[in-house]
C-alpha positions as CSV (number, residue, x, y, z in Angstrom):
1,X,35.9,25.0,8.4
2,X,37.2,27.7,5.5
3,X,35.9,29.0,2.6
4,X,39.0,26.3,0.4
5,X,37.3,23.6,2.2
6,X,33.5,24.4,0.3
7,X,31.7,21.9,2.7
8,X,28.3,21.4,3.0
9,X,26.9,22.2,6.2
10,X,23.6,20.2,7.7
11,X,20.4,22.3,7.5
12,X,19.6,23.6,10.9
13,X,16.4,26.2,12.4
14,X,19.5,27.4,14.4
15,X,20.5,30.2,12.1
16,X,24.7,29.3,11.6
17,X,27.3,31.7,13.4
18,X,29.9,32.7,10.5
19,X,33.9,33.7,12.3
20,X,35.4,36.5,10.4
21,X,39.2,37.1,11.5
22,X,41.0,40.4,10.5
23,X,44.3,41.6,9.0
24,X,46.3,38.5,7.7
25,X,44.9,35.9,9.9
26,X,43.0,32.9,9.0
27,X,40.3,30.3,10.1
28,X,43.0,28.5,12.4
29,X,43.6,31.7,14.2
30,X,40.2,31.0,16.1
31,X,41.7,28.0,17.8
32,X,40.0,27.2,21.0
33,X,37.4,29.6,20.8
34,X,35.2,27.7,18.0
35,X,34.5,25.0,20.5
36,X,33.6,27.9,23.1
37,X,30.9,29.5,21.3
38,X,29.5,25.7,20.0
39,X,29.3,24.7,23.8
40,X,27.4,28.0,24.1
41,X,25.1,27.7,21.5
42,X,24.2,24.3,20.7
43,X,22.8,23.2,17.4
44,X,24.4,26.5,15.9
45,X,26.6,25.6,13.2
46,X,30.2,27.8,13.7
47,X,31.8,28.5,10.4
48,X,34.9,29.8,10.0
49,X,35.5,32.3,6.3
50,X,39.0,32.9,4.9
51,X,38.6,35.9,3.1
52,X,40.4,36.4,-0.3
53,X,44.6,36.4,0.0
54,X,44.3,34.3,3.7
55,X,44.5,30.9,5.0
56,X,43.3,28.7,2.3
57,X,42.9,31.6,0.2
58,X,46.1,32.9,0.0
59,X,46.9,32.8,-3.3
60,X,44.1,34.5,-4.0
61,X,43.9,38.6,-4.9
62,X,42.8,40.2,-1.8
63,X,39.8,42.3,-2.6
64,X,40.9,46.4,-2.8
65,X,37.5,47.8,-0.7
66,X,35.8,46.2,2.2
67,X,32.4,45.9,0.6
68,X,34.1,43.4,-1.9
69,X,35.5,40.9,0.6
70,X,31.8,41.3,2.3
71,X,30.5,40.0,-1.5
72,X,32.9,37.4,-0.9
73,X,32.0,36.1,2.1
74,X,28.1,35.9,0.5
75,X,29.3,34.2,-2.5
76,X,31.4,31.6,-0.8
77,X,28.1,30.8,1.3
78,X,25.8,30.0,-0.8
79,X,28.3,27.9,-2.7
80,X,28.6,25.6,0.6
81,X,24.8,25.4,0.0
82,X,24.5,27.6,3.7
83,X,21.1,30.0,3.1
84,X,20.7,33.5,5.3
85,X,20.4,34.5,7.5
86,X,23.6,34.1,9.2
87,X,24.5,35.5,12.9
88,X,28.6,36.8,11.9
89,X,30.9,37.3,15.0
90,X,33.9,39.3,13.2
91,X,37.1,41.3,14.7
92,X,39.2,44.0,13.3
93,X,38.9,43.7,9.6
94,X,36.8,41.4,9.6
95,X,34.1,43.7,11.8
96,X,34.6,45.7,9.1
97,X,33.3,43.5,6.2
98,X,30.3,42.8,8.7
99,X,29.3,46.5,9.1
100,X,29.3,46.2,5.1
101,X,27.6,43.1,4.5
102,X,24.6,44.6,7.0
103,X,24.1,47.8,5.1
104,X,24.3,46.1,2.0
105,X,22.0,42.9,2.8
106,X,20.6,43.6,6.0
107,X,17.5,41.3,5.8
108,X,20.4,38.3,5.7
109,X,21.7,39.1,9.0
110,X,19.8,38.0,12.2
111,X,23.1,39.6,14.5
112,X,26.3,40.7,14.4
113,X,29.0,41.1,17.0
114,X,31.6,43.1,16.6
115,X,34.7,42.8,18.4
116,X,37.8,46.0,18.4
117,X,36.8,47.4,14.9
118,X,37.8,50.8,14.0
119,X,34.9,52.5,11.8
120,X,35.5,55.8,10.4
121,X,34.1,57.9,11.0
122,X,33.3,56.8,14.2
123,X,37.5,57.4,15.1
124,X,40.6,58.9,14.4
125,X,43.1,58.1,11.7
126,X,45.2,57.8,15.0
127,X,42.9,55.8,16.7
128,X,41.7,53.4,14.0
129,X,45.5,52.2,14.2
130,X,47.8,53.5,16.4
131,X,50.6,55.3,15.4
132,X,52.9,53.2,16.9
133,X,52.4,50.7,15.7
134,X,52.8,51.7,12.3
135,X,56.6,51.1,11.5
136,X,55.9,47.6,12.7
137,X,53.1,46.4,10.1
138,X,55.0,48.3,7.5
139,X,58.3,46.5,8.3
140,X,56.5,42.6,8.0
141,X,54.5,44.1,4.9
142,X,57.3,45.6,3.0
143,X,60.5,43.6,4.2
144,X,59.5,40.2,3.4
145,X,60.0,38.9,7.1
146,X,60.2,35.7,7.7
147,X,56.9,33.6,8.9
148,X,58.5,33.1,12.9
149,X,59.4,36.7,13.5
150,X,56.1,38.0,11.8
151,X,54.0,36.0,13.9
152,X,56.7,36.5,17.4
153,X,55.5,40.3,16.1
154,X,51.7,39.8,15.6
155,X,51.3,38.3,19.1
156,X,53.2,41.3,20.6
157,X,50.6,43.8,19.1
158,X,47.5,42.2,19.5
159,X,47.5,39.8,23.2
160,X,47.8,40.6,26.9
161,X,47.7,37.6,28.0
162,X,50.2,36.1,29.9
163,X,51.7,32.9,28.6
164,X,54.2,30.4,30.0
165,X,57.1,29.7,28.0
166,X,56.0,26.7,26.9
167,X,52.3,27.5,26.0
168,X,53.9,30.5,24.1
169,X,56.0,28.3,22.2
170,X,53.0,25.9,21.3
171,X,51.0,28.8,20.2
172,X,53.7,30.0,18.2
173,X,54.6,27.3,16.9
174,X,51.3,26.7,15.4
175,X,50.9,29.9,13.9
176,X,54.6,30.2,12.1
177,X,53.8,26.7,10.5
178,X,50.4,27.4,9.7
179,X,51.9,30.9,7.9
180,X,54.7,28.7,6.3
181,X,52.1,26.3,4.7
182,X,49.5,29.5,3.8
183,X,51.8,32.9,3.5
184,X,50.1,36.1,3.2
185,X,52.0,38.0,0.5
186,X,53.4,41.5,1.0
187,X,51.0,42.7,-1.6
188,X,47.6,41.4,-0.2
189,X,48.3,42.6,3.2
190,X,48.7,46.1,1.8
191,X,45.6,46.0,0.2
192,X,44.2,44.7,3.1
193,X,45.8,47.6,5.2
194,X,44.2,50.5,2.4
195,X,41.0,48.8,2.2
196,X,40.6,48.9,6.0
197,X,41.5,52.5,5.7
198,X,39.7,53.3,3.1
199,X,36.1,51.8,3.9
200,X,33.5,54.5,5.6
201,X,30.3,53.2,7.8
202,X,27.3,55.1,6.8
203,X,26.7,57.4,10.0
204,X,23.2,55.4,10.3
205,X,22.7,52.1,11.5
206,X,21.9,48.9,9.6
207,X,19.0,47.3,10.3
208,X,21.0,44.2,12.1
209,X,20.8,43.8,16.0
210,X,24.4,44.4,16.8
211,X,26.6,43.9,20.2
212,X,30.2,45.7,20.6
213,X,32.8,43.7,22.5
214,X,36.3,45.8,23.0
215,X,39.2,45.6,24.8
216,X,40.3,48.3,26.9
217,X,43.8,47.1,26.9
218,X,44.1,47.0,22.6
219,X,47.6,48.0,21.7
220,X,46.5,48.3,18.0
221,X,43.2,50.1,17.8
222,X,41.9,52.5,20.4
223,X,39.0,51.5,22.4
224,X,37.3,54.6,22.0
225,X,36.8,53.4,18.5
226,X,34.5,50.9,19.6
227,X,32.7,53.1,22.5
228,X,32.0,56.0,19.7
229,X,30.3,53.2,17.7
230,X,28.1,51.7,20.0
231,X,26.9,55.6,21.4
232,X,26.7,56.6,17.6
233,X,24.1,53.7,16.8
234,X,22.8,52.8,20.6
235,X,24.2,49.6,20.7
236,X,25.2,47.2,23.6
237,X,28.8,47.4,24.4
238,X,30.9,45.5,26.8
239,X,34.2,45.9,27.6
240,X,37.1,43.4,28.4
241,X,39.3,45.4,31.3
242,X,42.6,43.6,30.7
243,X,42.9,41.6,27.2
244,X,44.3,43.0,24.0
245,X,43.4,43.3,20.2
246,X,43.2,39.6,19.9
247,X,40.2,39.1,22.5
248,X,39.3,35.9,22.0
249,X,42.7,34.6,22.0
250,X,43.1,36.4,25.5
251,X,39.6,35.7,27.3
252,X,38.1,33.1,24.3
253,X,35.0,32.1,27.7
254,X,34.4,35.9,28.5
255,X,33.5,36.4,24.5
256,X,31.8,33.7,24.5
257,X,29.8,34.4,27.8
258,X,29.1,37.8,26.2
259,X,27.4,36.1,22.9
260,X,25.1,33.9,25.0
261,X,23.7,37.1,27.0
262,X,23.3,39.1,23.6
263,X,21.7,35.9,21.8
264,X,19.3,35.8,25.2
265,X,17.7,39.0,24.1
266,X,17.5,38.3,20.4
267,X,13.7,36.5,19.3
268,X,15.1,33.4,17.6
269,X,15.8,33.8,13.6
């Protein structure tokens, strides 16, 4: 489900888990993992956001500061007629607009897991993205490539995981045609790029119980990032020893086995 599709979602005790993808991606780029977290927490509604310039959205603006694609994601809520408080598993980016939707409207959040985000000031400008990988996202953003080598390119920065040729092709596959039928312009994933770089975290925590997931093998964003977080505010942290950027793409059941331990130690919303 995506913010274009504005479907109404049955009322539930079970407070809903809200998916928040990062740079450029979409609802779709979930995929399996979805149906992981449903089978983990039954009777919790999983909804999937496209924010502004993505997926269903992309002809949309994408919003120039964090905090506004955070209002977004509020807004296009309620209009699905889906009241707080919300449990939000985000990555990347889309960590980002969590962190900024709990400091602005904490009391709507009952958790928030946060998967390879890259705060400041809780990194480096070098470790937020790394520097090598810089020329790449500049080359899809300002060259106009086309939708099969920007995604060949996407999965070579952000997964580890070892594919067969034919499970690679499937995958992308998916992911060109679904880019062909929703393209992210050259102009919204700049501004999604500067609003990522732009946005600061307050240095004191919201008041949202939070878990940090990373990936010690993330080719885009530095670990550490993550670690610096969770000793900054005393959160939880785990750490995946082998998968990439893209975690739930590379270990969807490890994510998901995280998620039912953290919700274990939550009181129920």
């Amino acid at each position: 489900m995506s913010t274009s599709a504005q479907a109404a979602v049955p009322a539930t005790h079970t407070a809903p888990w809200v998916l928040l993808r990062g740079l450029t991606r979409e609802a779709r780029h979930w995929g399996e993992f979805a149906a992981l977290l449903r089978a983990v927490q039954p009777g919790a509604p999983v909804i999937a956001l496209d924010l502004p310039g993505n997926g269903g959205l992309h002809a949309q603006r994408s919003p120039a500061s964090v905090p506004a694609m955070a209002a977004h994601c509020r807004a296009a809520l309620q209009a699905m007629g889906v009241a707080p408080p919300y449990r939000v598993l985000a990555m990347s980016l889309g960590a980002m607009v969590a962190v900024a939707w709990a400091h602005a409207q904490p009391r709507e959040l009952a958790a928030a897991v946060l998967i390879n985000t890259s705060l400041r000031p809780f990194g480096a400008f070098h470790q937020r993205l790394r520097p090598s990988q810089y020329a790449t996202l500049l080359r899809l953003a300002l060259t106009g490539a086309d939708a099969a080598e920007w995604e060949r390119s996407i999965l070579g920065l952000t997964s580890q995981r070892r594919l067969g040729t034919a499970e690679r092709d499937a995958l992308l596959g998916a992911w060109t045609a679904w880019r062909r039928e929703s393209p992210v312009s050259g102009a919204n994933a700049l501004r999604q790029l500067l609003a990522a770089a732009r946005y600061r975290a307050s240095q004191s925590r919201p008041a949202v119980p939070f878990l940090v997931l990373a990936s010690t093998h993330d080719a885009l964003v530095d670990p550490r990032c993550s670690r610096r977080l969770a000793q900054a505010w005393a959160l939880p942290i785990a750490e995946h020893p082998t998968a990439g950027h893209d975690l739930p793409l590379d270990d969807g059941p490890w994510v998901a086995r995280q998620v039912e331990r953290f919700v274990c130690t939550l009181k129920a919303p």
